[in-house]
PyMOL Python script that loads the backbone (N, CA, C, O; Angstrom):
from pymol import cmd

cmd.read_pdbstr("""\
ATOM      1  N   UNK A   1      80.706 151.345 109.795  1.00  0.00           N
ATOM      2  CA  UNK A   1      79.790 152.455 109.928  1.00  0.00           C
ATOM      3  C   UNK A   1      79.488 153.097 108.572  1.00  0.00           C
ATOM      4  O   UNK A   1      78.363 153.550 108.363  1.00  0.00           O
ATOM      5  N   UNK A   2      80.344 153.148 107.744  1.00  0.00           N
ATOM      6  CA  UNK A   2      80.260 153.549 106.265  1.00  0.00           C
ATOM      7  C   UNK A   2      79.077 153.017 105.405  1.00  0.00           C
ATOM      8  O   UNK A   2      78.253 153.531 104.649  1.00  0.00           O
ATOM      9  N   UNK A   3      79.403 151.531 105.933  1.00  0.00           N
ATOM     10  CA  UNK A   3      78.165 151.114 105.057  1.00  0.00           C
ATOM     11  C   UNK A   3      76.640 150.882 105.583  1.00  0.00           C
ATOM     12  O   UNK A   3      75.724 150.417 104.905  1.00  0.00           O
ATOM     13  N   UNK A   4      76.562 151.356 107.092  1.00  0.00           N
ATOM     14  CA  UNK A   4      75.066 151.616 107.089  1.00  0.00           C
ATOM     15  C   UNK A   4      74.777 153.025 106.422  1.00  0.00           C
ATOM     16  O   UNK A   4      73.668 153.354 106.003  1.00  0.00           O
ATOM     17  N   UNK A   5      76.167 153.988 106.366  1.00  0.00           N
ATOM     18  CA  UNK A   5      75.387 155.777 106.130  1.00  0.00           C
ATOM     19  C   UNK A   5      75.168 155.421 105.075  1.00  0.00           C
ATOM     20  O   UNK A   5      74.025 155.783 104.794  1.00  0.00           O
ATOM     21  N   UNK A   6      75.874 154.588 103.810  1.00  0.00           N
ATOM     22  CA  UNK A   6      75.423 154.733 102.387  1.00  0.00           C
ATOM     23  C   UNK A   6      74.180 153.722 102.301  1.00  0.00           C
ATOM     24  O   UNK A   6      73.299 153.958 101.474  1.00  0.00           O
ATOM     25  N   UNK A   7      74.111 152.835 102.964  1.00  0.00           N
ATOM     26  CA  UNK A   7      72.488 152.397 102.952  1.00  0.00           C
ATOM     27  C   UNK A   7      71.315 153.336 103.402  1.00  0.00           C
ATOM     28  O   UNK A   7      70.200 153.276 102.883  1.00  0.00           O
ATOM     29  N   UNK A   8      71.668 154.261 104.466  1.00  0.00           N
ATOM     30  CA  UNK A   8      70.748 155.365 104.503  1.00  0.00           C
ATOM     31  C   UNK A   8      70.460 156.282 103.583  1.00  0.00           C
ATOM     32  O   UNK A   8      69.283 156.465 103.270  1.00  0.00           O
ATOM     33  N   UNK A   9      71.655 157.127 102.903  1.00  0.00           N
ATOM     34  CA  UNK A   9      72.020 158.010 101.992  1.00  0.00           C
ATOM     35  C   UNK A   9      70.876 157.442 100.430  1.00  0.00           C
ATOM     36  O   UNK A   9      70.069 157.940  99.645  1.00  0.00           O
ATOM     37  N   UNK A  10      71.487 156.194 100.713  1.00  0.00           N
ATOM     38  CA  UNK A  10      70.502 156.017  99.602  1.00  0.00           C
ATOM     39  C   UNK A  10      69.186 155.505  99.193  1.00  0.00           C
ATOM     40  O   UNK A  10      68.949 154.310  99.369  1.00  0.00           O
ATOM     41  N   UNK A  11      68.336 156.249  98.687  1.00  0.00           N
ATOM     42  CA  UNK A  11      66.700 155.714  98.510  1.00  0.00           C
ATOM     43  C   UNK A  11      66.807 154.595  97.997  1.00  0.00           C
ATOM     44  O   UNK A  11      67.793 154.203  97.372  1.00  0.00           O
ATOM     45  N   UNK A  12      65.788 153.967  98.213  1.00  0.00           N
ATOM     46  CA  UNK A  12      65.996 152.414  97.692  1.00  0.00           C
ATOM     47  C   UNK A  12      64.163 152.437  96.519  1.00  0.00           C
ATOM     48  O   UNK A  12      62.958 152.546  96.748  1.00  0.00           O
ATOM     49  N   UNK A  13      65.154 152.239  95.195  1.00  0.00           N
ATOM     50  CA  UNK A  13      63.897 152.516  94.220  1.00  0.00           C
ATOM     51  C   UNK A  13      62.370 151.656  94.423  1.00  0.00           C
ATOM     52  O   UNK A  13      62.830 150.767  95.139  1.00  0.00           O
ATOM     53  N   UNK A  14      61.293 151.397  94.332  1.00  0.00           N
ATOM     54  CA  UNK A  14      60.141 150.741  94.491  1.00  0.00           C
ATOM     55  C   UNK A  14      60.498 149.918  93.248  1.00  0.00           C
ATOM     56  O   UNK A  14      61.008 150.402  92.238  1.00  0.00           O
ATOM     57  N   UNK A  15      60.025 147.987  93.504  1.00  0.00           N
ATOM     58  CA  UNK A  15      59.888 147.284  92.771  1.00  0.00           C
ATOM     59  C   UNK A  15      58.080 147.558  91.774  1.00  0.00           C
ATOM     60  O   UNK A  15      56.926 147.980  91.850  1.00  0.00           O
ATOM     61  N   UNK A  16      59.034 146.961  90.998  1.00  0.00           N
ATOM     62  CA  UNK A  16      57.217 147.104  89.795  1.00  0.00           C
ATOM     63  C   UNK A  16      55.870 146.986  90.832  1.00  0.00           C
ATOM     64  O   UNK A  16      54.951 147.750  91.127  1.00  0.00           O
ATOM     65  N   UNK A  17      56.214 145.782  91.170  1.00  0.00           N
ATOM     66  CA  UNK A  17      54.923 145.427  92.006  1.00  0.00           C
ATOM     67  C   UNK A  17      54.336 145.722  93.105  1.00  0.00           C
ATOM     68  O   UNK A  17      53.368 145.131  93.583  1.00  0.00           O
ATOM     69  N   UNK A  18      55.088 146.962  93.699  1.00  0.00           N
ATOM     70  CA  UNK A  18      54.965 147.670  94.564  1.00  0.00           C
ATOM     71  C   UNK A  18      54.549 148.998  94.099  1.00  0.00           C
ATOM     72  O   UNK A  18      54.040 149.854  94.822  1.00  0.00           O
ATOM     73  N   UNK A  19      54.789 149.113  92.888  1.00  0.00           N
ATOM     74  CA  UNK A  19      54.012 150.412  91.680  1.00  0.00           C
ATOM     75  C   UNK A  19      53.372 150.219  91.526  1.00  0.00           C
ATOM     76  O   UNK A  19      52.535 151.121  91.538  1.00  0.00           O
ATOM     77  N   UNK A  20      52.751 148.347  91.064  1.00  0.00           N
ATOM     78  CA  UNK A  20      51.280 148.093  90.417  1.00  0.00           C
ATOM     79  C   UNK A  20      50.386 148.283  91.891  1.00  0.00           C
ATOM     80  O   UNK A  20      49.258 148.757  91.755  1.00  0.00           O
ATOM     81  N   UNK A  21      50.616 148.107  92.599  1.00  0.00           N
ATOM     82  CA  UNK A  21      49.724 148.248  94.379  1.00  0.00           C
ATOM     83  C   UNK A  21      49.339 149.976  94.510  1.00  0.00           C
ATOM     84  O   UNK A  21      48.273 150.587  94.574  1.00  0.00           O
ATOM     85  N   UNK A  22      50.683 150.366  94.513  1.00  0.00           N
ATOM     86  CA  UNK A  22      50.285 151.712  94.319  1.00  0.00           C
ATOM     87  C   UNK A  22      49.368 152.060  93.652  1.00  0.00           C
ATOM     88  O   UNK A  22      48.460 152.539  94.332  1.00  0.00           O
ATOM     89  N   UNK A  23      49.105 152.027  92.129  1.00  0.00           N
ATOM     90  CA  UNK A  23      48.928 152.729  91.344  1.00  0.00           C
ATOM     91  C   UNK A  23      47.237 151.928  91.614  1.00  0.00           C
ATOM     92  O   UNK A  23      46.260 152.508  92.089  1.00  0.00           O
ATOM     93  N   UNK A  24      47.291 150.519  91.168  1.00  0.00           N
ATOM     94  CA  UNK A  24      45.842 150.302  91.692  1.00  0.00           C
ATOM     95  C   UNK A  24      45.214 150.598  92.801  1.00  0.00           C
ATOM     96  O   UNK A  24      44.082 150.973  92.498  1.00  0.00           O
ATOM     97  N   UNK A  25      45.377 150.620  93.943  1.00  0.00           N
ATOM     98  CA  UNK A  25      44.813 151.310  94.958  1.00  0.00           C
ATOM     99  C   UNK A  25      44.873 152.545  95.459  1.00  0.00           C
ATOM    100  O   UNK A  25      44.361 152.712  96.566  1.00  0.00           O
ATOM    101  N   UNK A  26      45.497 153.684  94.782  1.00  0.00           N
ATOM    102  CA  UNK A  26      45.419 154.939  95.062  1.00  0.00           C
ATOM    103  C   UNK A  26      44.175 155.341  94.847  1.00  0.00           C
ATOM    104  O   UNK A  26      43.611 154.938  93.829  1.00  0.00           O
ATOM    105  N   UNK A  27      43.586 156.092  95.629  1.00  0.00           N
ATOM    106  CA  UNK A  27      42.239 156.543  95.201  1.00  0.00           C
ATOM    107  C   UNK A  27      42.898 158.411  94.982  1.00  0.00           C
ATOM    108  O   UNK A  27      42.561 158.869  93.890  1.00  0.00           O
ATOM    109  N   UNK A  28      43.653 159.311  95.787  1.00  0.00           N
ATOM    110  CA  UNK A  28      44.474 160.606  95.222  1.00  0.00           C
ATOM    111  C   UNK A  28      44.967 160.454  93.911  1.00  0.00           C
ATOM    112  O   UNK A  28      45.619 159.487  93.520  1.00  0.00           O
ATOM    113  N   UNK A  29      44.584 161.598  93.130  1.00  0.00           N
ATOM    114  CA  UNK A  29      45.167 161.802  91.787  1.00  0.00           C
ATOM    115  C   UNK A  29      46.667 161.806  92.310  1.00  0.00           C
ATOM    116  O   UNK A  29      47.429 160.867  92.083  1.00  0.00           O
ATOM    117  N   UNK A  30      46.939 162.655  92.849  1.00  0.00           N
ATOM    118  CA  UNK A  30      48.496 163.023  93.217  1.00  0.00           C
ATOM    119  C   UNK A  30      49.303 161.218  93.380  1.00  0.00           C
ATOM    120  O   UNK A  30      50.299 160.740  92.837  1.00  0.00           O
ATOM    121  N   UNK A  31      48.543 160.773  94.138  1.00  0.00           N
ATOM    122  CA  UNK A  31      49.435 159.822  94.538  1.00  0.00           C
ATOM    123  C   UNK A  31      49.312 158.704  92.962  1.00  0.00           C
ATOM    124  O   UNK A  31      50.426 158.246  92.708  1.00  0.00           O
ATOM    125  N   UNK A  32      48.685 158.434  92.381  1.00  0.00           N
ATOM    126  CA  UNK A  32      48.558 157.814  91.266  1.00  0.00           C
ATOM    127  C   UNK A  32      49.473 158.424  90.093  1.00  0.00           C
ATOM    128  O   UNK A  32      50.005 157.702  89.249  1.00  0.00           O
ATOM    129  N   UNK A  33      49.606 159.838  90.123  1.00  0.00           N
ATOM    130  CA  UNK A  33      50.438 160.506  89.415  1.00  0.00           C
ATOM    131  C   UNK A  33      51.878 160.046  89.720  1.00  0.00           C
ATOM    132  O   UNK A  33      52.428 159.306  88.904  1.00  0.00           O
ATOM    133  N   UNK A  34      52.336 160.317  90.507  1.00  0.00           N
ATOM    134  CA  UNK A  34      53.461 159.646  91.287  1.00  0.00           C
ATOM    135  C   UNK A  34      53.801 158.099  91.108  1.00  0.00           C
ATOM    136  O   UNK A  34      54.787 157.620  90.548  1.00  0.00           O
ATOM    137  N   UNK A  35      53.143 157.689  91.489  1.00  0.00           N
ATOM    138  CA  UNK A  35      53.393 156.175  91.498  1.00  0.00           C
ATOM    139  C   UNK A  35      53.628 155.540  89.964  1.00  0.00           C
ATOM    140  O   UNK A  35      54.075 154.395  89.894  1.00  0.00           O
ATOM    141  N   UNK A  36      53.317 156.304  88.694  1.00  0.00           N
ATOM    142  CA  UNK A  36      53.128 156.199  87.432  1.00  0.00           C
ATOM    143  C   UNK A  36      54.337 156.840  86.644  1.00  0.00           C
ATOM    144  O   UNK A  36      54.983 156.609  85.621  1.00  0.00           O
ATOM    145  N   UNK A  37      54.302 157.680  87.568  1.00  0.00           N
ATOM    146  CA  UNK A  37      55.951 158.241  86.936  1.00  0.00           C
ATOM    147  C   UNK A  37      57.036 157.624  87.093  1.00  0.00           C
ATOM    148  O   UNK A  37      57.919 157.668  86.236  1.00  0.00           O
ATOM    149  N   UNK A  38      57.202 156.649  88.701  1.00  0.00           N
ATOM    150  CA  UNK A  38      58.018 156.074  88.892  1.00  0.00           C
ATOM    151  C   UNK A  38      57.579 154.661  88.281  1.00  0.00           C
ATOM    152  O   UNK A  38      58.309 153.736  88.637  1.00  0.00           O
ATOM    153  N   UNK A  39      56.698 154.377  87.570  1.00  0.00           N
ATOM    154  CA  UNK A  39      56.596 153.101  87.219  1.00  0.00           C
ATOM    155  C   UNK A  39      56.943 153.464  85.110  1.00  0.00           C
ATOM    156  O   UNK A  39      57.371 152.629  84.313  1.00  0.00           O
ATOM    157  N   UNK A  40      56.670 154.517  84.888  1.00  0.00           N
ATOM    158  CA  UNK A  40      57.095 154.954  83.708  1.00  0.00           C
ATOM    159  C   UNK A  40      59.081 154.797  83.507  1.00  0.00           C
ATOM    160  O   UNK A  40      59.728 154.326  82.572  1.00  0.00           O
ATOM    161  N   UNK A  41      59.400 155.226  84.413  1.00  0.00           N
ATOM    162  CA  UNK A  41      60.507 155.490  84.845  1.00  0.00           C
ATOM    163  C   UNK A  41      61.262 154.072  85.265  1.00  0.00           C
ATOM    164  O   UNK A  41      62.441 154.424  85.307  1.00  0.00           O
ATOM    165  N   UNK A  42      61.231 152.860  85.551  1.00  0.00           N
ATOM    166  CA  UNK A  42      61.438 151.981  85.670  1.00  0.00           C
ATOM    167  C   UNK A  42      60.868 150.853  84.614  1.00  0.00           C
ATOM    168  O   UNK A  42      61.308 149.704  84.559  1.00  0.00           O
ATOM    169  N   UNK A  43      59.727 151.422  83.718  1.00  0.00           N
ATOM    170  CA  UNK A  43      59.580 150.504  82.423  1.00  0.00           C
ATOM    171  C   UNK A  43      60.509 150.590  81.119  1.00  0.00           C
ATOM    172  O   UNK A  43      60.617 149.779  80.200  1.00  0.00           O
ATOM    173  N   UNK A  44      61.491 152.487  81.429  1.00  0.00           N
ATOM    174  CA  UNK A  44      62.290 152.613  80.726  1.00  0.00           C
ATOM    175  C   UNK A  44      63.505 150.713  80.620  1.00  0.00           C
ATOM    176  O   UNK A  44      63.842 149.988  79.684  1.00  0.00           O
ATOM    177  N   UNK A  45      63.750 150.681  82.218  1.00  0.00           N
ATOM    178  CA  UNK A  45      64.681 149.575  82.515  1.00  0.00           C
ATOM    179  C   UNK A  45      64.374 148.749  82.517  1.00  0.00           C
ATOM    180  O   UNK A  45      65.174 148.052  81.893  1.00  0.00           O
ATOM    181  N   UNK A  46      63.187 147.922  83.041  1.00  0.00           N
ATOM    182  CA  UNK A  46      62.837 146.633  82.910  1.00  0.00           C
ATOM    183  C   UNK A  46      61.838 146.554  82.478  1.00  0.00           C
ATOM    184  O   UNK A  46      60.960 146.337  83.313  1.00  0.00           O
ATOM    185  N   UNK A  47      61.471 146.648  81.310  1.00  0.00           N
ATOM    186  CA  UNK A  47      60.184 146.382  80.590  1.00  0.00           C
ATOM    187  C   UNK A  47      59.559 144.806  80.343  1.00  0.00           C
ATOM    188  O   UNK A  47      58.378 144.517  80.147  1.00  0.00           O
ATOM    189  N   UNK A  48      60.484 144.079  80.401  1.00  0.00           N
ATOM    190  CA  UNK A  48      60.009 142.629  80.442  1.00  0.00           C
ATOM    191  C   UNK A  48      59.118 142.019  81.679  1.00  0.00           C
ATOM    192  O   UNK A  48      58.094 141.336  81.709  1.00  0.00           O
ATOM    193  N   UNK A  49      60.098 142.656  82.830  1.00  0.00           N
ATOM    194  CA  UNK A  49      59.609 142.019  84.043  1.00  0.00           C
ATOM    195  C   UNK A  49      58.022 142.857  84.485  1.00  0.00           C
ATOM    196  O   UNK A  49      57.026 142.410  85.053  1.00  0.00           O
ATOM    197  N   UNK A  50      58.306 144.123  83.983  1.00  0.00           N
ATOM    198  CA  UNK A  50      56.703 144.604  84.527  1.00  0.00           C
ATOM    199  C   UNK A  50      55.509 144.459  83.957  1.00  0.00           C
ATOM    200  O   UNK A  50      54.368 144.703  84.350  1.00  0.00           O
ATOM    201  N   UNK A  51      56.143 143.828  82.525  1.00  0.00           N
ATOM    202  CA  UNK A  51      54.627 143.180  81.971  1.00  0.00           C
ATOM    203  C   UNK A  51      54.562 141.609  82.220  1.00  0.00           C
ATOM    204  O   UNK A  51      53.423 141.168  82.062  1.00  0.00           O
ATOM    205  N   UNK A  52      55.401 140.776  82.531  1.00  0.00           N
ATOM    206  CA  UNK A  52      55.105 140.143  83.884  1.00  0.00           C
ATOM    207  C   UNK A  52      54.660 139.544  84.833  1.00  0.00           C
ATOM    208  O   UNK A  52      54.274 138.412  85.124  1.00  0.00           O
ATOM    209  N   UNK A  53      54.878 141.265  85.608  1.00  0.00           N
ATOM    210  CA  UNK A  53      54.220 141.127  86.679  1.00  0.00           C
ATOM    211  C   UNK A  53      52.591 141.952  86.876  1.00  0.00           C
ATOM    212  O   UNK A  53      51.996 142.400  87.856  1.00  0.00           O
ATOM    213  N   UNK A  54      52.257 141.863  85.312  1.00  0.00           N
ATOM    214  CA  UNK A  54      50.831 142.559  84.938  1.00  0.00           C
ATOM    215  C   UNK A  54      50.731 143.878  84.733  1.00  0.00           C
ATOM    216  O   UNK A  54      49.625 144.371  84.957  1.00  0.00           O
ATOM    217  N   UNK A  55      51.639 144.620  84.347  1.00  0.00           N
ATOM    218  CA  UNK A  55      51.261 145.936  84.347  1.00  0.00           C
ATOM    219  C   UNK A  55      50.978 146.559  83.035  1.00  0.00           C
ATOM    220  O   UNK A  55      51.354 147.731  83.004  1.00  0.00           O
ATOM    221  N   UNK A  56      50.432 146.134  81.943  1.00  0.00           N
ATOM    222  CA  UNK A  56      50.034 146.072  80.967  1.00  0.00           C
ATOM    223  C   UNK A  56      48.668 146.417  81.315  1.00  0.00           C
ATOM    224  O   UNK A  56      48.247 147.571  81.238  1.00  0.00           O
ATOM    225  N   UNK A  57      47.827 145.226  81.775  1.00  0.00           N
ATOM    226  CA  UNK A  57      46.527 145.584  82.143  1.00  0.00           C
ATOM    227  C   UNK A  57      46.313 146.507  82.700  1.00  0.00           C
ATOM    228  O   UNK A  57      45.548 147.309  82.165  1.00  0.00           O
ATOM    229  N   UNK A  58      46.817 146.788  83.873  1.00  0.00           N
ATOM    230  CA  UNK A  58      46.376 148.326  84.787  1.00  0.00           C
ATOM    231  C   UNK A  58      46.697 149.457  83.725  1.00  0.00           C
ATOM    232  O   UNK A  58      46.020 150.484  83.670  1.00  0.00           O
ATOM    233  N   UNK A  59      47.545 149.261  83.060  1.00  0.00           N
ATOM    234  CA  UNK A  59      48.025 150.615  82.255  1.00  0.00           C
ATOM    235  C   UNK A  59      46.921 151.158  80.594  1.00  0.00           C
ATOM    236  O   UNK A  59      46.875 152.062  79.760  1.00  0.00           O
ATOM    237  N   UNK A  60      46.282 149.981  80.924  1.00  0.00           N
ATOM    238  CA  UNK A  60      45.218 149.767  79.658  1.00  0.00           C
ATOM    239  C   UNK A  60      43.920 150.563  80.472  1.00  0.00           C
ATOM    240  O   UNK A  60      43.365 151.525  79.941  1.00  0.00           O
ATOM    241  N   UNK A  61      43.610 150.177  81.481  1.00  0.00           N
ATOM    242  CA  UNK A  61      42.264 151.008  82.534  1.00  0.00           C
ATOM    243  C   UNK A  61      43.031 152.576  82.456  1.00  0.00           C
ATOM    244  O   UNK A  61      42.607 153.548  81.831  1.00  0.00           O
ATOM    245  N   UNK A  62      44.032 152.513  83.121  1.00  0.00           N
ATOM    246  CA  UNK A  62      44.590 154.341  83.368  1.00  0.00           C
ATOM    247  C   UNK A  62      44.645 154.644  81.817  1.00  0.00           C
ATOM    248  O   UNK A  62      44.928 155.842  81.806  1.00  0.00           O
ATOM    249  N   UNK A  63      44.546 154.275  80.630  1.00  0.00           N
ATOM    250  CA  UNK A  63      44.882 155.246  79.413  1.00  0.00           C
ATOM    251  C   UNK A  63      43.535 155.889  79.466  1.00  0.00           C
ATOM    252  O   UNK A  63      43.467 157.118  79.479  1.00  0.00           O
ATOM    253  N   UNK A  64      42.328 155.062  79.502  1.00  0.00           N
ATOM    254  CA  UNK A  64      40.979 155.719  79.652  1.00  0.00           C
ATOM    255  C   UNK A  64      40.842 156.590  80.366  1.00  0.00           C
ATOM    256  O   UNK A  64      39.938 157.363  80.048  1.00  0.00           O
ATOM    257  N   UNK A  65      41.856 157.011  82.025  1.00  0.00           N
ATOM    258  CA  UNK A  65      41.461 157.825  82.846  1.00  0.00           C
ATOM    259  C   UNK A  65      40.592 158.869  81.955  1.00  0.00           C
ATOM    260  O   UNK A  65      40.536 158.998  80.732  1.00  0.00           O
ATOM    261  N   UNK A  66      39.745 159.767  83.301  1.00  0.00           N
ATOM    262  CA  UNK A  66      39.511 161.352  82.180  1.00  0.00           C
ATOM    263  C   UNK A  66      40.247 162.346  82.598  1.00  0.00           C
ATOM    264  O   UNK A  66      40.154 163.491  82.154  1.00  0.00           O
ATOM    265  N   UNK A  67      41.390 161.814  83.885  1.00  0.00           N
ATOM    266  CA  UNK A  67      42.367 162.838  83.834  1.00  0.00           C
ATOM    267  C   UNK A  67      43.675 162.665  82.623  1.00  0.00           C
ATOM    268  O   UNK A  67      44.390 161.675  82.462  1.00  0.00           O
ATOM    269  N   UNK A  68      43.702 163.782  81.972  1.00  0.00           N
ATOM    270  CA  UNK A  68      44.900 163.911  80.463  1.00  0.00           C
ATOM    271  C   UNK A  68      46.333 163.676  80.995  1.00  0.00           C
ATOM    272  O   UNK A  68      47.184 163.252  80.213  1.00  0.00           O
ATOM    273  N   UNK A  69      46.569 163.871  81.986  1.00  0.00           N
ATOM    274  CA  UNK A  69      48.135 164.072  82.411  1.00  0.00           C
ATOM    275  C   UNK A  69      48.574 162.624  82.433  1.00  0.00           C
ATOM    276  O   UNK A  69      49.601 162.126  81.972  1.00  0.00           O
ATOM    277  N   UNK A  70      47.327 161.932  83.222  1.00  0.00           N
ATOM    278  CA  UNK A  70      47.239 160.207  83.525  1.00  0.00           C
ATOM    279  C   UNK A  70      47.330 159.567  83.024  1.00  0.00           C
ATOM    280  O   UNK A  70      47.945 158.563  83.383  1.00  0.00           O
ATOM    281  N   UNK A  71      46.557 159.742  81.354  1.00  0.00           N
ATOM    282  CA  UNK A  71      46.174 159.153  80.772  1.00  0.00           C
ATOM    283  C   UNK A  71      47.077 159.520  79.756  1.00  0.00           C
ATOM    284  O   UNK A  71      47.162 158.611  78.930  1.00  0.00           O
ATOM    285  N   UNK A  72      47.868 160.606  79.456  1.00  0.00           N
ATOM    286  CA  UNK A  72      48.916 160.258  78.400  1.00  0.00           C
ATOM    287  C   UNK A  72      50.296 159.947  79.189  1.00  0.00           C
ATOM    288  O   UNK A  72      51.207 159.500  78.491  1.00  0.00           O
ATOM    289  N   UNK A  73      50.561 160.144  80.640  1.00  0.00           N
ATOM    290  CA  UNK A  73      51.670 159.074  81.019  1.00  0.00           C
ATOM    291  C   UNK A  73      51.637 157.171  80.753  1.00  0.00           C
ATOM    292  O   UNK A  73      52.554 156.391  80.494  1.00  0.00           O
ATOM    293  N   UNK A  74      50.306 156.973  80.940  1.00  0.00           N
ATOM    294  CA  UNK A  74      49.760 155.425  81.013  1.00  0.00           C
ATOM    295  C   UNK A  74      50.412 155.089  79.266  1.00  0.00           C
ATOM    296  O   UNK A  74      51.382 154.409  78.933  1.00  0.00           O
ATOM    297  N   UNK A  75      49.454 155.851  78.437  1.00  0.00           N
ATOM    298  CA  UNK A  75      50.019 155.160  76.942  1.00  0.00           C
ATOM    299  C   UNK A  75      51.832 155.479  76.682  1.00  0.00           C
ATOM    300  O   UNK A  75      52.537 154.617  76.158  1.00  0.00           O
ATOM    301  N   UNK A  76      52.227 156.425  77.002  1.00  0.00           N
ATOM    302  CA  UNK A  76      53.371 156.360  77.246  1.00  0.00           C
ATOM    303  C   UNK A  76      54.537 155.441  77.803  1.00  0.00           C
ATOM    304  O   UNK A  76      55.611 155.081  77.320  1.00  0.00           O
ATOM    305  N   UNK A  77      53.926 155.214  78.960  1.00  0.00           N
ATOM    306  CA  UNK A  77      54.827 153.776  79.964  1.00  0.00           C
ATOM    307  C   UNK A  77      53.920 152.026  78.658  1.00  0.00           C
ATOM    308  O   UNK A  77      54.353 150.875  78.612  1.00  0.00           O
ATOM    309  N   UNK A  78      52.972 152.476  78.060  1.00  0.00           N
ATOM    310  CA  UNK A  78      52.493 151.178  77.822  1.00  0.00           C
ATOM    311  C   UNK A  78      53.429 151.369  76.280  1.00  0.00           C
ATOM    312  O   UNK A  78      53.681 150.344  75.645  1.00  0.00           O
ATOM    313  N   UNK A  79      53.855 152.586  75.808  1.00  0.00           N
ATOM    314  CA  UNK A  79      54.978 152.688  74.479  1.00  0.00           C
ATOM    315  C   UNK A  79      56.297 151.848  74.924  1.00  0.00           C
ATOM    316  O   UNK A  79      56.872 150.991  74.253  1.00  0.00           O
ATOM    317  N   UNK A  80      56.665 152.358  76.361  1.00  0.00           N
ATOM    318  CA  UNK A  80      57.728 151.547  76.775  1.00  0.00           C
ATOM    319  C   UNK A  80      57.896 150.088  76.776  1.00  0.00           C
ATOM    320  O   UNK A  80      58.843 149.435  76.338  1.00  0.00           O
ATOM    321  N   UNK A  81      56.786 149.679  77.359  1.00  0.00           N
ATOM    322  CA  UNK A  81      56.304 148.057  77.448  1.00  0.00           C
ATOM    323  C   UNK A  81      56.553 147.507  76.437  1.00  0.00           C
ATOM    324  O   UNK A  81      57.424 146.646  76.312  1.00  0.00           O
ATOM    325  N   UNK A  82      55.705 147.991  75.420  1.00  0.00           N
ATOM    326  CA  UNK A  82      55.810 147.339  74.145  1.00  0.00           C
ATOM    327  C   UNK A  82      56.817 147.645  73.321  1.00  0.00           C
ATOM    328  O   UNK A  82      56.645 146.968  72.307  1.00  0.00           O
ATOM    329  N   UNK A  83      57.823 148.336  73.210  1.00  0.00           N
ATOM    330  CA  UNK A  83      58.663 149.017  72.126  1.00  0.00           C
ATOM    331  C   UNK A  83      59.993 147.931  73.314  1.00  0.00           C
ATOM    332  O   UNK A  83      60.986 148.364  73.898  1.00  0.00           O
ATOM    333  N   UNK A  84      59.667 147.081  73.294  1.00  0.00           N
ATOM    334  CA  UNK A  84      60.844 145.912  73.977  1.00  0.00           C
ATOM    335  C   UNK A  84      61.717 145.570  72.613  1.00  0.00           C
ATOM    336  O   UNK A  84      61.233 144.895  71.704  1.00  0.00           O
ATOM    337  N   UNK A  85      63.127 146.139  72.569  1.00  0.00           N
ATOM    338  CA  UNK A  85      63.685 145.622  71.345  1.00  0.00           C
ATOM    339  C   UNK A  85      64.788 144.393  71.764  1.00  0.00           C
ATOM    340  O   UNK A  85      65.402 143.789  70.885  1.00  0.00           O
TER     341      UNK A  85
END
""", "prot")
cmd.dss("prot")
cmd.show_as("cartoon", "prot")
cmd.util.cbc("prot")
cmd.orient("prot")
């Protein structure tokens, strides 16, 4: 029984490519905001695999957004991408 409560207890993080879906098909700012943070937030850790699995390109369209918040998280997560040491 222990180990279904800690499978409940715990959120189970979104894979990249379930960020890149997100983030391309959100048409809500909010939800694109979101989905970018957690994909910022997971390029900290796997930066290899999410460029990849393409997220380079999408993150190249969102730097243009003309929303600022969007568009300096995007070059930000795309600092992560590339700053692969």
């Amino acid at each position: 029984m222990a180990f279904f409560t800690s499978l409940l207890a715990t959120p189970r993080k979104a894979s990249g490519k379930t960020l890149l879906e997100r983030l391309g098909g959100a048409t809500q700012l909010d939800d694109r905001r979101d989905a970018l943070a957690s994909f910022k937030e997971l390029s900290a850790e796997e930066p290899l695999r999410l460029i990849v699995e393409g997220g380079i390109g999408l993150l190249v369209r969102l730097a243009g957004d003309e929303d600022a918040q969007l568009a300096r998280d995007a070059l930000e997560t795309l600092s992560n991408l590339c700053d692969v040491g």
